[in-house]
Every structure is written in C-alpha cells, then in structure tokens.
C-alpha positions as CSV (number, residue, x, y, z in Angstrom):
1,X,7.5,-7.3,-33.5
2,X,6.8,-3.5,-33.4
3,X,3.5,-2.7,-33.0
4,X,1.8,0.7,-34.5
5,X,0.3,3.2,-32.0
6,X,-2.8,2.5,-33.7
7,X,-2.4,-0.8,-33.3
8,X,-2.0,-0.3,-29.7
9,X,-4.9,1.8,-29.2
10,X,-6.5,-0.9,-30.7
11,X,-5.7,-3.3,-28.1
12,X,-6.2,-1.6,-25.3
13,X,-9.5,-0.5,-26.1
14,X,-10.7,-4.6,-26.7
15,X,-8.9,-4.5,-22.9
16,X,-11.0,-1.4,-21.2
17,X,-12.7,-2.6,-18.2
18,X,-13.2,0.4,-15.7
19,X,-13.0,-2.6,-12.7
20,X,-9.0,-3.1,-13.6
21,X,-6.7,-0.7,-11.4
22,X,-5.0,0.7,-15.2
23,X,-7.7,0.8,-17.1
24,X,-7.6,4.4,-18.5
25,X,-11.4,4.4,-18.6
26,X,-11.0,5.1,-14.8
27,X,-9.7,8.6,-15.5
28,X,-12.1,9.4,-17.6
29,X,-15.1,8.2,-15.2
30,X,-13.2,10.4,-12.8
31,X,-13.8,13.5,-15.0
32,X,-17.7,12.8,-15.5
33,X,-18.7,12.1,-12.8
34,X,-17.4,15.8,-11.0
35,X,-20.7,18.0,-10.4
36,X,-19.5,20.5,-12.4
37,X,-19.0,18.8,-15.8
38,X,-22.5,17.3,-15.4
39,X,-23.7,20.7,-14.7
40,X,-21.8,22.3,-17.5
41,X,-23.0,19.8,-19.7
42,X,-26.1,20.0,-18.6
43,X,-26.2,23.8,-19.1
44,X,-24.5,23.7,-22.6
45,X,-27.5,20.9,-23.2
46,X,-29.6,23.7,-23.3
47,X,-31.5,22.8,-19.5
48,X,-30.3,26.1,-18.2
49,X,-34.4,27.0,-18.0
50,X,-34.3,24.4,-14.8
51,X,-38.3,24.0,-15.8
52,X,-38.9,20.1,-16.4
53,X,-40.8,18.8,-19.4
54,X,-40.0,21.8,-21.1
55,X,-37.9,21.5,-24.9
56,X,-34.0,21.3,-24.6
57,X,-32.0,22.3,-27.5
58,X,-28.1,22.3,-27.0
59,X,-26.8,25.9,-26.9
60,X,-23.8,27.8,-27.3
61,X,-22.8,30.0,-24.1
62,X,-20.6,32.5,-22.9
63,X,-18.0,32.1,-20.1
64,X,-19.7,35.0,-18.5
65,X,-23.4,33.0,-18.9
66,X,-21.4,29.9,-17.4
67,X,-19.7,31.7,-14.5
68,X,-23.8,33.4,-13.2
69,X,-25.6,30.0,-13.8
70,X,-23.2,27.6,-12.2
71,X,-23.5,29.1,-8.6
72,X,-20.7,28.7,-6.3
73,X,-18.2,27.6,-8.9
74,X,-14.9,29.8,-8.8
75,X,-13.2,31.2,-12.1
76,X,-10.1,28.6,-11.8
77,X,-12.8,25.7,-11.7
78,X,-14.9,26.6,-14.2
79,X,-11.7,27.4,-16.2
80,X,-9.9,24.2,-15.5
81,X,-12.7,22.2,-16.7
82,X,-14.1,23.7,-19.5
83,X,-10.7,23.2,-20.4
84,X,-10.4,19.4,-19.8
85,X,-13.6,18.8,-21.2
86,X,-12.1,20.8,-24.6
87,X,-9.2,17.8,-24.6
88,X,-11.3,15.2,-24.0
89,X,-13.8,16.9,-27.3
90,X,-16.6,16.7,-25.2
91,X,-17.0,21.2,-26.1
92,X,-15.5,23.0,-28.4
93,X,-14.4,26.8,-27.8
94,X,-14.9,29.6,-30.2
95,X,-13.2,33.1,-29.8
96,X,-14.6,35.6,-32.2
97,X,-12.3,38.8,-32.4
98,X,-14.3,41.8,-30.9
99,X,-13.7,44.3,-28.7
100,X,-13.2,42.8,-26.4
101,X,-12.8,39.4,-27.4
102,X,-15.8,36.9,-27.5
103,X,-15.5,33.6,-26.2
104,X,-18.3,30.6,-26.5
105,X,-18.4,27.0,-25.7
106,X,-21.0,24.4,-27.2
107,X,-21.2,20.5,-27.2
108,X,-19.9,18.5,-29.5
109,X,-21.6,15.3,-30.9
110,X,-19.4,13.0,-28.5
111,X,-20.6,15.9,-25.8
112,X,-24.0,15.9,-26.6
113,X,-24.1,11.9,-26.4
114,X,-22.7,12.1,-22.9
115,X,-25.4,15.1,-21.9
116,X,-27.9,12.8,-22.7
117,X,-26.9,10.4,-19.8
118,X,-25.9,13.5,-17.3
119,X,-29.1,15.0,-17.6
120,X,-30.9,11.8,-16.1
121,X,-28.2,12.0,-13.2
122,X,-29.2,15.4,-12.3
123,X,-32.9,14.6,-12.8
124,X,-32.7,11.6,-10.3
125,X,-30.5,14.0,-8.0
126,X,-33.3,16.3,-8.0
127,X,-36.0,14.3,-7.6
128,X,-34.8,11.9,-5.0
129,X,-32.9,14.4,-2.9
130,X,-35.9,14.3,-0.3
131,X,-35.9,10.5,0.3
132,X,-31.9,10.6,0.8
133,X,-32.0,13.9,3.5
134,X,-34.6,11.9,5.3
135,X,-32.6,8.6,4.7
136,X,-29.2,10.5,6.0
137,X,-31.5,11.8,9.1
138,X,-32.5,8.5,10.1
139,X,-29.4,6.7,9.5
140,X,-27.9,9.9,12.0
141,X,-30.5,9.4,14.5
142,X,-30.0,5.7,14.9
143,X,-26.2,6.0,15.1
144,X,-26.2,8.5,17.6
C-alpha cells in the first residue's frame, strides 16, 4: 500500500515524542533552545526596551537594528539564523527596493506563539542569574 506524503506527515506527527532518538522534534528543540533565536525572538517581540513590566508589541526590525542590539553576535550568526528561523516560518523577511536596499524581519503568528514562551526563559534567566553564580561558587568551593 502507498502511502501519501500527507499521509505520512500525518503519522509521524501522532508519533513525535522529543524522548525518541528520531524524533524530528529533537532538531527543532535544538534550534530554540540556542541564545540567539530566543534573543532574536525576544527582540522581534518587541522587548528590545530591556525595562520589565513595560507594554511589548511585536516589531518589525532592521538587520542593522539586530546586529547593535544583539551584542557579541557575529554577522554569519546572526545571518545563519535569521535564516533558519525564515525556514522554519517562525520570521518572515521583507526587502523593499531603495537605495540601497531595505531589509526587515518580523514574527510571524507561529513566531509570535513561540516568543511568548522564550520571553519567560529569558525573564527567569535574568532574574535567577544571582542564585545560580552563588550556587556555581559554592558548588566550586566545595569541590576544590
């Protein structure tokens, strides 16, 4: 019996458990969970500000805009990922033809939907990173 590629899609998404070796959910878990895509979601989720409590609203951004906020990131990172995350349809990319040419990235609605649950990891990154340096110091001190 042939089956349809829909129909196997079908399948192996009633089959996707992230704890089996092939599931392909593994990759993609691999790809959100890398600083940078939570920090470029997390910028393109309009938290660029850094001030908490104040209002988000998803934003469109420049390469440029991307390149100064994310510090430390190098141009064949940032480019490599704001690629993958354009396959996976988490952003879209817009050129607009000016001189010279204008290119802008913004969520999409499946991006947006994953933002919402990046933005908690880098809150509780932030606001735990004290109790896990003194943690790491004391676990150092007692092994040494």
């Amino acid at each position: 019996m042939t089956t349809t590629k829909a129909g196997k899609r079908a399948q192996a998404k009633a089959e996707y458990d992230a704890f089996l070796a092939v599931c392909p959910s593994r990759q993609l878990l691999d790809r959100i969970s890398d600083k940078w895509v939570v920090l470029i979601l997390c910028a393109l989720g309009g938290e660029a500000s850094g001030q908490p409590g104040a209002p988000h609203a998803p934003k469109a951004m420049r390469y440029s805009e991307l390149a100064r906020l994310l510090a430390g990131v190098s141009q064949k990172m940032l480019t490599q990922t704001l690629r993958a995350l354009e396959r996976d349809g988490l952003l879209t990319r817009t050129v607009t033809p000016t001189v010279p040419v204008t290119v802008t990235y913004e969520l999409t609605d499946l991006g947006l939907s994953l933002h919402h649950l990046t933005r908690g990891l880098r809150q509780w990154a932030q606001t735990h990173m004290d109790q896990v340096l003194t943690n790491r110091e004391k676990h150092d001190a007692e092994a040494s």
